[in-house]
C-alpha positions in Angstrom: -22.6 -11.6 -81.5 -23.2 -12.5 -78.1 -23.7 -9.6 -75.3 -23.0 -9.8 -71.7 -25.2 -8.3 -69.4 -23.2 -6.1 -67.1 -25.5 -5.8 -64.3 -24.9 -9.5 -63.4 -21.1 -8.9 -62.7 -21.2 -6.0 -60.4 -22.8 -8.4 -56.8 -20.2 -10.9 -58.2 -17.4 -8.1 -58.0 -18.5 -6.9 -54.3 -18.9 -10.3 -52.9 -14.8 -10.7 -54.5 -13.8 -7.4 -52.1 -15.7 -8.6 -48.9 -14.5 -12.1 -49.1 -11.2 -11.2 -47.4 -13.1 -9.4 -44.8 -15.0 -12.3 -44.2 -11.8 -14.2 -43.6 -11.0 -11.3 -40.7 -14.2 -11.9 -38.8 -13.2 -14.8 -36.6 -10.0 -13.8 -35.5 -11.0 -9.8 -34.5 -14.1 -11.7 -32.4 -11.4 -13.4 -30.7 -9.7 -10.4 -29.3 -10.9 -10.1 -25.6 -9.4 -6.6 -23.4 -6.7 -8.0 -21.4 -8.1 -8.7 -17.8 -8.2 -5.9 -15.3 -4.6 -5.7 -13.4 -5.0 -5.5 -9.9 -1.9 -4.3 -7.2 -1.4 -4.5 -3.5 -1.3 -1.4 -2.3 0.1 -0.6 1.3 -1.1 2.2 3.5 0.0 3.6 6.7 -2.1 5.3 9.2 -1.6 7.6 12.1 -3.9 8.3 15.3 -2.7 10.7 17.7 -4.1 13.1 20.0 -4.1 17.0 19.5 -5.4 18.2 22.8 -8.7 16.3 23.5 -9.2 15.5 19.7 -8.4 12.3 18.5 -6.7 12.5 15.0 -6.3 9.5 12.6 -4.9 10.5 8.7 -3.5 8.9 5.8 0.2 9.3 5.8 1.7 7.2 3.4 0.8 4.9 0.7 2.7 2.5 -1.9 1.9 0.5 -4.5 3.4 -3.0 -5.0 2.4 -5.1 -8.7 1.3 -8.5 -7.5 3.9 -10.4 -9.7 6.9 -8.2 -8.8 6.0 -7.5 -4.9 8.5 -10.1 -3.9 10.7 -8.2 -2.3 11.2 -5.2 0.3 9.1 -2.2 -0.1 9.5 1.3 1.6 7.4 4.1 1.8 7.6 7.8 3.0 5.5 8.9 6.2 4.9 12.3 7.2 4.3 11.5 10.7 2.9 14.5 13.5 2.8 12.4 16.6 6.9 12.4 16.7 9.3 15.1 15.3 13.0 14.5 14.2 14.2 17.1 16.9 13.9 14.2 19.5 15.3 10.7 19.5 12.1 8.8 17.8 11.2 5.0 17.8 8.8 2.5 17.0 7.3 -0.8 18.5 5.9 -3.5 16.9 3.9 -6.5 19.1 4.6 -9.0 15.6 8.5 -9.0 15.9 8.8 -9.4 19.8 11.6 -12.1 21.2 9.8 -12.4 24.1 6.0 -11.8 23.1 4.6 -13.0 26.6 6.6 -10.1 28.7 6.3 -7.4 25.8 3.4 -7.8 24.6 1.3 -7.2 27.8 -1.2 -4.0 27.2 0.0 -4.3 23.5 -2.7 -1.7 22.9 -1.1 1.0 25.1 2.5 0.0 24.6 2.9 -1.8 21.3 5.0 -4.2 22.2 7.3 -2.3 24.0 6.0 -2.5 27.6 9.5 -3.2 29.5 12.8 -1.5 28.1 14.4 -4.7 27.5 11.5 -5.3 24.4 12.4 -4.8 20.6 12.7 -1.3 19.5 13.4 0.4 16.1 15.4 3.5 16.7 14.5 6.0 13.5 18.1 7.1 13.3 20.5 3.5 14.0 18.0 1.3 11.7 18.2 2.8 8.1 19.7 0.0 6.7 17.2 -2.8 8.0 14.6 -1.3 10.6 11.1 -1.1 9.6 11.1 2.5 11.2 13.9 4.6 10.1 14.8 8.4 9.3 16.5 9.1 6.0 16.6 11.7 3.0 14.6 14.1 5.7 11.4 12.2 6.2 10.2 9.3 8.5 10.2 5.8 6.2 7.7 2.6 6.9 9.9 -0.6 5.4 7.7 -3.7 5.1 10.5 -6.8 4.3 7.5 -9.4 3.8 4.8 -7.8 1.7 3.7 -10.7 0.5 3.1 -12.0 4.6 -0.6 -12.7 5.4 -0.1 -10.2 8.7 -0.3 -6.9 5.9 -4.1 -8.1 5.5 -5.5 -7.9 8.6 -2.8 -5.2 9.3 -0.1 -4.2 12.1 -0.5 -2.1 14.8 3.1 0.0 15.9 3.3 2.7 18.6 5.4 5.8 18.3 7.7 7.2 21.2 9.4 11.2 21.0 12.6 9.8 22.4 14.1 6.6 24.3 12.6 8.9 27.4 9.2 8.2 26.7 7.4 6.3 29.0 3.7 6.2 26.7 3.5 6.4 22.8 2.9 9.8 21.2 0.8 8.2 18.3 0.1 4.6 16.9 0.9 3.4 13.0 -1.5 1.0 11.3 -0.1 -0.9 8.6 -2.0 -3.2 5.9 -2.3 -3.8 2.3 -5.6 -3.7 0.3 -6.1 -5.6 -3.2 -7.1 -2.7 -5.8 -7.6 -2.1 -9.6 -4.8 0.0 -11.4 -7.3 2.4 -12.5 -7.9 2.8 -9.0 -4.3 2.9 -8.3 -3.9 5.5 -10.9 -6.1 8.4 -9.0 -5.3 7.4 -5.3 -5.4 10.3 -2.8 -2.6 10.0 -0.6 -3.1 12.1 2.4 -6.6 12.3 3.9 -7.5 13.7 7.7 -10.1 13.0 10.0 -10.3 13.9 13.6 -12.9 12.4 16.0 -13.6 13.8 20.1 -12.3 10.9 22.3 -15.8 9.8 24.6 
C-alpha cells in the first residue's frame, strides 16, 4: 500500500488559488488616475472710488470646461459703481468702429471718449450686448471665450446714465486656466480697498 504525503499538496493547492491573481497583476498596474481636468474660468472685476478710497472686488465669476467653452458665456455681476435706478452703460476700447477717435485716454474713457463711440446700454442690449440688465442683476456676456484678448484681459468703463460725462467704475475682464478641484472651492466675491496716492 502506497501512502501519499499530504504535506506536499497543500503549497501545490495555494499556488492553484494565487495563479489567477497572478493573471490580474498586469492589467490593475496599468490603471493610471485619469489626468487632472482643468477649466477656464472667467472673472470680472470692479474698481471704483468710495470717497477717497479706491475699491477693487470680485464681482463675478464663471466657469467654462475647455472642450465645451465654444460658445457664449454669461455671468452675473453685482456691480456698486452704477445702480439700476439710472440709465447704465458700458464701454469697451476692443469693439470700437473707429478705434483712433475713441480710443484716445482709453484709460479714463474706455473707449467711449466722444458720444458718437460704441456703447452698451444695460437695458436695449439683453439680447446681444456684452453689458446688459436682466432677471434683476447686471450680466457680463463674453461671445468669444475662447479669443486670446480674455488672457491678458479687457478693460470696460461704467457710466450712471447716457448723462455721464466720466465713468463711475471700470470692469476687468479675463480668464485664468485652473484645476477642477480648484474650481470646486472658488470664492466668488472678495474686497479690497486701497487710498488713492
Amino acid at each position: 500500500m502506497a501512502s501519499i504525503n499530504v504535506r506536499c499538496w497543500a503549497p501545490l493547492r495555494s499556488a492553484l488559488v494565487i495563479l489567477p491573481f497572478l493573471f490580474l497583476l498586469p492589467a490593475l498596474s496599468n490603471q493610471h488616475p485619469p489626468p487632472p481636468a482643468y477649466v477656464w474660468r472667467f472673472k470680472v472685476r470692479e474698481t471704483y472710488y468710495q470717497g477717497s478710497t479706491q475699491v477693487t472686488r470680485q464681482v463675478g465669476s464663471q466657469d467654462c470646461p475647455l472642450v465645451e467653452c465654444q460658445a457664449e458665456i454669461l455671468m452675473a455681476v453685482d456691480l456698486w459703481s452704477v445702480s439700476n435706478g439710472g440709465r447704465p452703460y458700458a464701454c469697451f476700447a476692443y469693439d470700437q468702429q473707429n478705434p483712433d477717435r475713441c480710443n484716445q485716454d482709453v484709460n479714463t474713457y474706455g473707449g467711449c471718449r466722444w458720444s458718437d463711440c460704441v456703447t452698451h446700454d444695460a437695458y436695449n442690449e439683453v439680447r446681444f450686448g456684452p453689458f446688459f440688465w436682466k432677471d434683476g442683476t447686471f450680466n457680463i456676456r463674453v461671445r468669444d471665450p475662447w479669443d486670446q484678448r480674455w488672457v491678458t484681459g479687457v478693460m470696460g468703463k461704467l457710466y450712471g446714465s447716457g448723462w455721464s460725462l466720466t465713468p463711475s467704475g471700470t470692469i476687468y475682464i479675463f480668464r485664468e486656466y485652473v484645476l477642477v478641484q480648484e474650481a470646486q472651492v472658488q470664492v466668488s466675491n472678495s474686497t479690497t480697498s486701497t487710498s488713492p496716492e
